[in-house]
C-alpha positions as CSV (number, residue, x, y, z in Angstrom):
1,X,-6.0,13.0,17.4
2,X,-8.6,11.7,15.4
3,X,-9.6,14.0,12.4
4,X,-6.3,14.4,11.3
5,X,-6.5,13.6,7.9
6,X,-4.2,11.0,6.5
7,X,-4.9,9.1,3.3
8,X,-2.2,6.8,1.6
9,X,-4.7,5.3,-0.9
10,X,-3.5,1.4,0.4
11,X,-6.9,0.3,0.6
12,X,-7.1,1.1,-3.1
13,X,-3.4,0.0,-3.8
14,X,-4.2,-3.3,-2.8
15,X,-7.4,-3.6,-4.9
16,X,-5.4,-3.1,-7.4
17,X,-2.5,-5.0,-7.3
18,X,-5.0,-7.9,-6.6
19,X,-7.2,-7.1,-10.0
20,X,-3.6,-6.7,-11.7
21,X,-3.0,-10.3,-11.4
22,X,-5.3,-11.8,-13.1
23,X,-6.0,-9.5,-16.0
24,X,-4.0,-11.1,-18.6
25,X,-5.9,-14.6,-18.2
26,X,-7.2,-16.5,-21.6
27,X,-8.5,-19.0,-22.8
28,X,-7.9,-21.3,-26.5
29,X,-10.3,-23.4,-28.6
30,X,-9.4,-25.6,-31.2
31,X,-11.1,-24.1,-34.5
32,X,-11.1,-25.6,-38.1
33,X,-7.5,-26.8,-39.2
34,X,-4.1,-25.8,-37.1
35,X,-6.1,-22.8,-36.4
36,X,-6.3,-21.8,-32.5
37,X,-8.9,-19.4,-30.9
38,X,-7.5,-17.2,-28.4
39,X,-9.4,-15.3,-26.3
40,X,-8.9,-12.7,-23.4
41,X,-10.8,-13.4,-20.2
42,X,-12.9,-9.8,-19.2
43,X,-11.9,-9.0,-15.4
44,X,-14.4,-6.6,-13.7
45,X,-14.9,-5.9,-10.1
46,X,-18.1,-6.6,-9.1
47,X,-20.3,-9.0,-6.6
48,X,-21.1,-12.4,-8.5
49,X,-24.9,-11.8,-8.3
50,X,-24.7,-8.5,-10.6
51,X,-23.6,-10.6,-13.1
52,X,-25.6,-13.3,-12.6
53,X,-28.4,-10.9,-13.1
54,X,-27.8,-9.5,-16.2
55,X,-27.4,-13.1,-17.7
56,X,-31.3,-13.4,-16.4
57,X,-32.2,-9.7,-17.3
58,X,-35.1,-10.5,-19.7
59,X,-37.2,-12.7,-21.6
60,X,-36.4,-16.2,-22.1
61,X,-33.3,-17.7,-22.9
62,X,-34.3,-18.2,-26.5
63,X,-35.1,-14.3,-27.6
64,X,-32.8,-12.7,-25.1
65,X,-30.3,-10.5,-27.0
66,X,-28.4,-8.5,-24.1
67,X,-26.7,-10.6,-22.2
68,X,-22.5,-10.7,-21.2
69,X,-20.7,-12.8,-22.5
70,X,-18.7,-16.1,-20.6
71,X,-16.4,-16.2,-19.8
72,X,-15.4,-14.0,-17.0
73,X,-13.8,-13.2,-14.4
74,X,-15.3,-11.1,-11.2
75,X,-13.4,-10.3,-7.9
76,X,-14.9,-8.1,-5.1
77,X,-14.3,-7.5,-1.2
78,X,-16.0,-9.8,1.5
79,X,-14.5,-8.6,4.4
80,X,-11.2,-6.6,6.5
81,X,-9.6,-7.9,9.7
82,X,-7.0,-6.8,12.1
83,X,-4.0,-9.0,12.3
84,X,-2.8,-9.5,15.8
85,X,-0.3,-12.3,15.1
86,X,1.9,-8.8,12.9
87,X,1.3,-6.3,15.8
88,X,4.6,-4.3,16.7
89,X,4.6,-1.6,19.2
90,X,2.6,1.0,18.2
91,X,4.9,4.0,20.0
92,X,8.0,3.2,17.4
93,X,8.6,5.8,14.9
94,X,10.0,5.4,11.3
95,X,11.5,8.1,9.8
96,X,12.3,9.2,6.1
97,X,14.3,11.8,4.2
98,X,12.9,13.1,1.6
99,X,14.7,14.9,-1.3
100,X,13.7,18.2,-0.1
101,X,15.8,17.8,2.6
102,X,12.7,17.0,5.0
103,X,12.7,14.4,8.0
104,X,9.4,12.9,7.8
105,X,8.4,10.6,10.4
106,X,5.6,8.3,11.6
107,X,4.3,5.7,13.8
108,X,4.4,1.8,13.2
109,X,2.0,0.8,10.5
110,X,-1.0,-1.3,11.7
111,X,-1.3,-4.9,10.1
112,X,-4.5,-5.9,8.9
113,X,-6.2,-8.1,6.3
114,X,-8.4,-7.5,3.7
115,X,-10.3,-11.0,2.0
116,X,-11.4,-11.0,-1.4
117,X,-13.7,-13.5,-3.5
118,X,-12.5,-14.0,-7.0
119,X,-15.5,-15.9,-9.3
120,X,-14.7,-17.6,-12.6
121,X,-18.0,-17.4,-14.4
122,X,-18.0,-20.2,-18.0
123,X,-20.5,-21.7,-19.9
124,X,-18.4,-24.9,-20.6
125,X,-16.4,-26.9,-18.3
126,X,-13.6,-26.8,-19.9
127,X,-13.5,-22.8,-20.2
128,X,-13.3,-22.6,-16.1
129,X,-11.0,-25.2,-16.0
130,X,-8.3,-23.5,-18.5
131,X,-8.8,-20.4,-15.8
132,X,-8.7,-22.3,-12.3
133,X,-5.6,-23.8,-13.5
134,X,-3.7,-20.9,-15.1
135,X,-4.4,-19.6,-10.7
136,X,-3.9,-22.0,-8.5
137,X,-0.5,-23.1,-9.4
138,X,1.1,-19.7,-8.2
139,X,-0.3,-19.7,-4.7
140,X,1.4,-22.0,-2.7
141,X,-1.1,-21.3,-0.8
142,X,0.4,-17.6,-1.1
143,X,1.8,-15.4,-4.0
144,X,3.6,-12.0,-2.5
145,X,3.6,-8.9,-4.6
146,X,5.4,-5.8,-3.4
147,X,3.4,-2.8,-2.8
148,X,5.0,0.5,-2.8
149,X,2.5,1.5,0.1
150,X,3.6,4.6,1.3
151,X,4.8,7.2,-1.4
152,X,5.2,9.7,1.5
153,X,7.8,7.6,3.6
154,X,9.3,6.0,0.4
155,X,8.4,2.9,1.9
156,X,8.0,-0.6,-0.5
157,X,6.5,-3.7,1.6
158,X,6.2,-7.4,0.4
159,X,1.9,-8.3,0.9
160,X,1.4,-11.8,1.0
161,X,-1.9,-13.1,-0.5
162,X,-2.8,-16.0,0.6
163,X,-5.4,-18.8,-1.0
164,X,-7.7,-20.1,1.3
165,X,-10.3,-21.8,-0.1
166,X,-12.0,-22.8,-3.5
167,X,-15.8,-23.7,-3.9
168,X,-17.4,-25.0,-6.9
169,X,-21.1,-25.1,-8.7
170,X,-22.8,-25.7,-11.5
171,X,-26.3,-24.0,-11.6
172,X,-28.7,-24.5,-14.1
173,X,-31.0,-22.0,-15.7
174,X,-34.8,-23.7,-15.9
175,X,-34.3,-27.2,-17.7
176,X,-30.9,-29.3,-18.0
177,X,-31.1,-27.5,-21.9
178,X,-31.0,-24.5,-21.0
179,X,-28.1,-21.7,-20.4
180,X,-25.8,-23.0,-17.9
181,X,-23.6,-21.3,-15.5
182,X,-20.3,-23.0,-14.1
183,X,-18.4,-20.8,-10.9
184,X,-15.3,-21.0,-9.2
185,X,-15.2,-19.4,-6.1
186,X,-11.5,-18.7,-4.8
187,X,-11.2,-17.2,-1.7
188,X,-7.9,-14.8,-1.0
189,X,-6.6,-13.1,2.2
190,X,-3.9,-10.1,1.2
191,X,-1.8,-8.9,4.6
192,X,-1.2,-5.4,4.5
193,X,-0.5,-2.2,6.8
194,X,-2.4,1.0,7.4
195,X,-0.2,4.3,7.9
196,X,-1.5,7.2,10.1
197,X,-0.7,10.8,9.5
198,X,2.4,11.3,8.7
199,X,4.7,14.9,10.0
200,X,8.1,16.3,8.5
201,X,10.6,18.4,9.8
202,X,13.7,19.9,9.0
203,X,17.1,18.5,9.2
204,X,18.8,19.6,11.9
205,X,22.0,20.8,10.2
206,X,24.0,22.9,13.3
207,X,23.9,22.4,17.1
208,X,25.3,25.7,19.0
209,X,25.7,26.2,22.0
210,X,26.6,29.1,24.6
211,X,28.6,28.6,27.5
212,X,28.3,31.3,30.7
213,X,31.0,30.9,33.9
214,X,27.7,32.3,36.4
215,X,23.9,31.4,37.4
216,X,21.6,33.7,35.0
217,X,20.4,35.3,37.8
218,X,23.6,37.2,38.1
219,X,23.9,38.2,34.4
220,X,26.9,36.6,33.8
221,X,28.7,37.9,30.3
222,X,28.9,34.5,27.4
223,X,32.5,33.2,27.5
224,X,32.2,30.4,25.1
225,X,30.4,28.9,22.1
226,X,30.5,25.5,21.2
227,X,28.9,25.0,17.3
228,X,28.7,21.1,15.6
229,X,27.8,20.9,11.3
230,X,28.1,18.0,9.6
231,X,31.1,17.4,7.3
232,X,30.6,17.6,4.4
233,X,28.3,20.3,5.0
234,X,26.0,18.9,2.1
235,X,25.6,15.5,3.9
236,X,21.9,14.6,4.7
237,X,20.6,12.4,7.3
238,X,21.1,8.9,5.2
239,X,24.9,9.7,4.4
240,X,27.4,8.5,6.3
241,X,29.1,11.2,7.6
242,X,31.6,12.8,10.6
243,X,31.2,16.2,12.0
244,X,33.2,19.8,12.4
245,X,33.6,21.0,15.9
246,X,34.3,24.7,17.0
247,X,34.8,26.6,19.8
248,X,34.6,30.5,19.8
249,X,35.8,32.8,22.8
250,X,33.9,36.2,23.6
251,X,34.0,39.0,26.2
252,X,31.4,40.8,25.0
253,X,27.6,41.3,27.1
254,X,25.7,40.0,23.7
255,X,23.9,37.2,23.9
256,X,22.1,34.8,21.0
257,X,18.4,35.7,19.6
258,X,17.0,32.3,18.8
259,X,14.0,34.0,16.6
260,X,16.3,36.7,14.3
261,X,19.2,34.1,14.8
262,X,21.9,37.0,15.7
263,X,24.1,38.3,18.6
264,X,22.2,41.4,20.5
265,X,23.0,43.3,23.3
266,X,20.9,42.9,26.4
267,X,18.2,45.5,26.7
């Protein structure tokens, strides 16, 4: 069982949708006049330290030249959990028909959680607050975006992501002078499910049976066959639909070949 390979891309889905909300974030200055300086907030994914780094790269603070700029905005993963308090029994099947007239079926998805750290990264006070407070006003302490987590099944879920804590600090770069770093540290928790492999099948489109009066031990001749379709023949497995029922008579000594799917004569 396992080996069979079975890769929905949620894991990266969900990285995604998380980036996705907060990549329209800015900030404004008051410039000279009724003018208004609007700037766009970068987003990267990243540990907090990386950047950190590369605001300490080289030299002193006074002839460094390549530096990022602030502010910014890094998120990363810190950690995955299972979620036992979303556990369903793990033997039910969902099922899905596709429009290549395929059943394709699977077992219950498995809940688990996936934490992130989001860092605003300013140089002035005001900058971080104009982010932290275009955030936390959505997350009561959760914001749910839909996820179309399965393409296979068709399947769109609701993924809750949750707020669950924010940190603050204010770190200084040599003296009180100096370059100075303000973060925010907001701690989510998104609740998502994990798919295993999924398998198709046709849709079982006719039922036929044949009907003998004897044991087969006494090679009884076929006296009736019993055949169910759907109606309307076209219907698939999410229509509602009724069925045709008919019932053929033989006296013949043929009998039905399941692999060529015709009457024969017994050998």
């Amino acid at each position: 069982m396992l080996g069979t390979y079975a890769y929905n891309e949620i894991f990266r889905k969900t990285v995604i949708a998380f980036g996705t909300l907060f990549n329209n974030i800015e900030i404004r200055r008051a410039a000279t006049g009724a003018t208004t300086e609007v700037m766009k907030v970068p987003l990267a994914y990243g540990p907090k330290d990386k950047f950190l780094a590369r605001l300490a790269q080289a030299g002193t603070a006074e002839d460094r030249t390549t530096q990022i700029t602030l502010p910014r905005i890094s998120f990363e993963i810190s950690g995955f959990s299972y979620d036992t308090t979303r556990k369903v029994a793990p033997t039910q099947i969902i099922r899905h028909v596709d429009s290549s007239d395929k059943t394709r079926k699977a077992f219950m998805p498995v809940p688990y959680n996936m934490d992130f750290e989001l860092v605003v990264m300013a140089k002035q006070s005001d900058d971080a607050l104009q982010i932290v407070e275009q955030i936390l006003p959505f997350f009561q302490p959760d914001y749910t975006i839909t996820l179309n987590d399965n393409s296979t099944m068709g399947t769109t879920r609701d993924v809750p992501i949750i707020l669950t804590g924010v940190t603050y600090s204010d770190e200084y770069e040599g003296s009180f002078e100096d370059r100075r770093v303000l973060t925010y540290t907001l701690s989510f928790t998104a609740k998502f499910y994990l798919y295993g492999p999924v398998t198709d099948q046709k849709v079982i489109k006719q039922v036929q049976v044949d009907q003998y009066t004897d044991l087969p031990v006494n090679a009884p001749k076929r006296e009736q066959r019993y055949t169910v379709t759907p109606s309307p023949v076209s219907a698939d497995a999410d229509d509602n639909f009724g069925f045709n029922e008919t019932t053929s008579f033989f006296e013949d000594a043929k009998n039905f070949d399941s692999v060529s799917g015709t009457d024969k004569e017994d050998a």
